[in-house]
N, C-alpha and C positions, 0 to 999 in steps of 0.2 A: 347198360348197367352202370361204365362209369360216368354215364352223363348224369344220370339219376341221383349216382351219391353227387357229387357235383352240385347240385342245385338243392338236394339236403342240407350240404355244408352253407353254402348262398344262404339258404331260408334261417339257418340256425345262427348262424352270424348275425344277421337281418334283427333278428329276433334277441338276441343276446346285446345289443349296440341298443335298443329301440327300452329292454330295459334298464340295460344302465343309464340312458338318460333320464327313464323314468327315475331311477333311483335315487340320480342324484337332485332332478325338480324337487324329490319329496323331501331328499334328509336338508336342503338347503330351504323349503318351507319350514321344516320342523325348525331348525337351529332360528329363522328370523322369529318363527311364533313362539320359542324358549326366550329369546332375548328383548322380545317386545313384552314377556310376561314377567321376566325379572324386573325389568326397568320399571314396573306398574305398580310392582310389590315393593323394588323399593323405595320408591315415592311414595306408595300408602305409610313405609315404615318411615320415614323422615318426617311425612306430616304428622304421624301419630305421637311419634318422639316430640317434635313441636309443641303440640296440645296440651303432652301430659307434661313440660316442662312450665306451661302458662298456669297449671292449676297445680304442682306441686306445691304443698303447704310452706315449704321451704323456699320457695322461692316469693311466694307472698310474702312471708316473714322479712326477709332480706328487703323486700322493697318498702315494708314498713317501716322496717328498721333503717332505712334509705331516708326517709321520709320524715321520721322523727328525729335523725342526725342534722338536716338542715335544717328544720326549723329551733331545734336548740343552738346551733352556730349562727344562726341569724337574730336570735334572741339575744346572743354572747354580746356580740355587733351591735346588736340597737341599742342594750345597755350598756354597750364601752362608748359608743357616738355618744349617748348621753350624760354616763358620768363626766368624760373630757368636755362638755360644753358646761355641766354645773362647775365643775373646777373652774373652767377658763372663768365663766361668771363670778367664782367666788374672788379669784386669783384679781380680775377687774375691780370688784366689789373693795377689796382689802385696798388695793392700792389706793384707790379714790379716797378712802376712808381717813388714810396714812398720810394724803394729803392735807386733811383738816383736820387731822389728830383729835377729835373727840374720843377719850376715850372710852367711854361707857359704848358709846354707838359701834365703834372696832368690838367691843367682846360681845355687844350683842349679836353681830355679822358674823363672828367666827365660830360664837353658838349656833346659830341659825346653820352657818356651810357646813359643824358638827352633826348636826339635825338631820340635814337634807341628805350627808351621806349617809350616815347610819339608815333613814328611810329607802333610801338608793340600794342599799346593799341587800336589807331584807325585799325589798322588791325583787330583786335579782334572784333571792335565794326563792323566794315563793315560786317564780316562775319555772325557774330552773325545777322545782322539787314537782310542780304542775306537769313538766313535760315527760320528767322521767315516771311520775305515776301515768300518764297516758301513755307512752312508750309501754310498762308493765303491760297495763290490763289489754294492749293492744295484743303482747306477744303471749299472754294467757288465755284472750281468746281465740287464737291460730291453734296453741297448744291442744285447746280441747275439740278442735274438730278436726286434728292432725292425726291421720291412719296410724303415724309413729307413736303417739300416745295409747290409741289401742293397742296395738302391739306390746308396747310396755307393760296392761296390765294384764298379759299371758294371752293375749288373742292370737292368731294367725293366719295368714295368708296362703292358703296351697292354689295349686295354679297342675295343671295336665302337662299332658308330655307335649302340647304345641302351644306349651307357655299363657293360658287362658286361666285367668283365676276361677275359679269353680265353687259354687256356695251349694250346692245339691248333691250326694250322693248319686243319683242318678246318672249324673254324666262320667263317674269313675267306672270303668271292671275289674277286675282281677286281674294282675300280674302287671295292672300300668304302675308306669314308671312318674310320681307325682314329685312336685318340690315345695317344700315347708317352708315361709320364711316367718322366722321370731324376729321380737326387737334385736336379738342381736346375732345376724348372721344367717344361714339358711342351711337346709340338708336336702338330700333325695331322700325317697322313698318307695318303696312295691309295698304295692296294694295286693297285702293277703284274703283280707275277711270285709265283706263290704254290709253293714247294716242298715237297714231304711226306718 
């Protein structure tokens, strides 16, 4: 009898060692396949974050606005290299002038350098006035196909309780927990009464 219990005791120990290994094979599978599933999800969320940073309206904008910033500072520049070479020219023009003292031909040069800037200047203003109407109508038309602009005129964005923007009734039920975002700012909400 007590050899019996004996070899009871043997088998249940046996038995008791044989699942804790199994237990621990399984919870240390579990934890690798939780940790290989976060790292998966959040490299989907970092690429996604990426994408929707490429196509944010705002961000176009700023690189337009990137974009029409240097070519007016590169406009400033061509037109200062140019006025500083008609001066120098004028500045050469006068002196030589000064040397053979005709004086009719001195005030017709200094009309003439008068001419060439006042033309120099409006130049500058035209182009200048060019680039900031292109810069406009550039960021006028960001503005009208910018979701922010909807929003502005009373539209909104609801999105479910795992953050999915939602344009159908259909995918709501009752008692979900949704978020509203307006132009300015956002709320939660439960869904009382669902109509189709």
């Amino acid at each position: 009898m007590s050899q019996h219990l004996l070899q009871s005791n043997e088998l249940v120990s046996q038995n008791k060692a044989f699942v804790s290994t199994q237990l621990e094979t399984l919870l240390t599978r579990l934890k690798m396949a939780m940790q290989s599933r976060l790292q998966q999800k959040q490299h989907q969320q970092a690429l996604l974050a990426k994408h929707l940073l490429t196509q944010d309206p705002k961000h176009k904008l700023q690189q337009q606005t990137l974009i029409a910033d240097d070519l007016n500072l590169r406009l400033q520049h061509a037109m200062g290299a140019l006025l500083n070479t008609k001066s120098r020219q004028d500045s050469q023009l006068k002196a030589s002038l000064l040397q053979h003292s005709p004086k009719q031909t001195i005030n017709l040069a200094l009309q003439n350098q008068l001419q060439l800037k006042t033309r120099l200047k409006k130049a500058m203003q035209t182009k200048l006035k060019e680039s900031e109407s292109a810069l406009q109508n550039s960021i006028n038309q960001l503005n009208t196909v910018s979701p922010l602009a909807t929003l502005a005129r009373g539209y909104a964005i609801v999105k479910d309780e795992k953050g999915k923007v939602t344009t159908d009734v259909a995918t709501i039920q009752l008692d979900d927990e949704i978020s509203v975002h307006l132009h300015q700012g956002e709320f939660k909400a439960k869904v009382t009464s669902i109509k189709h």
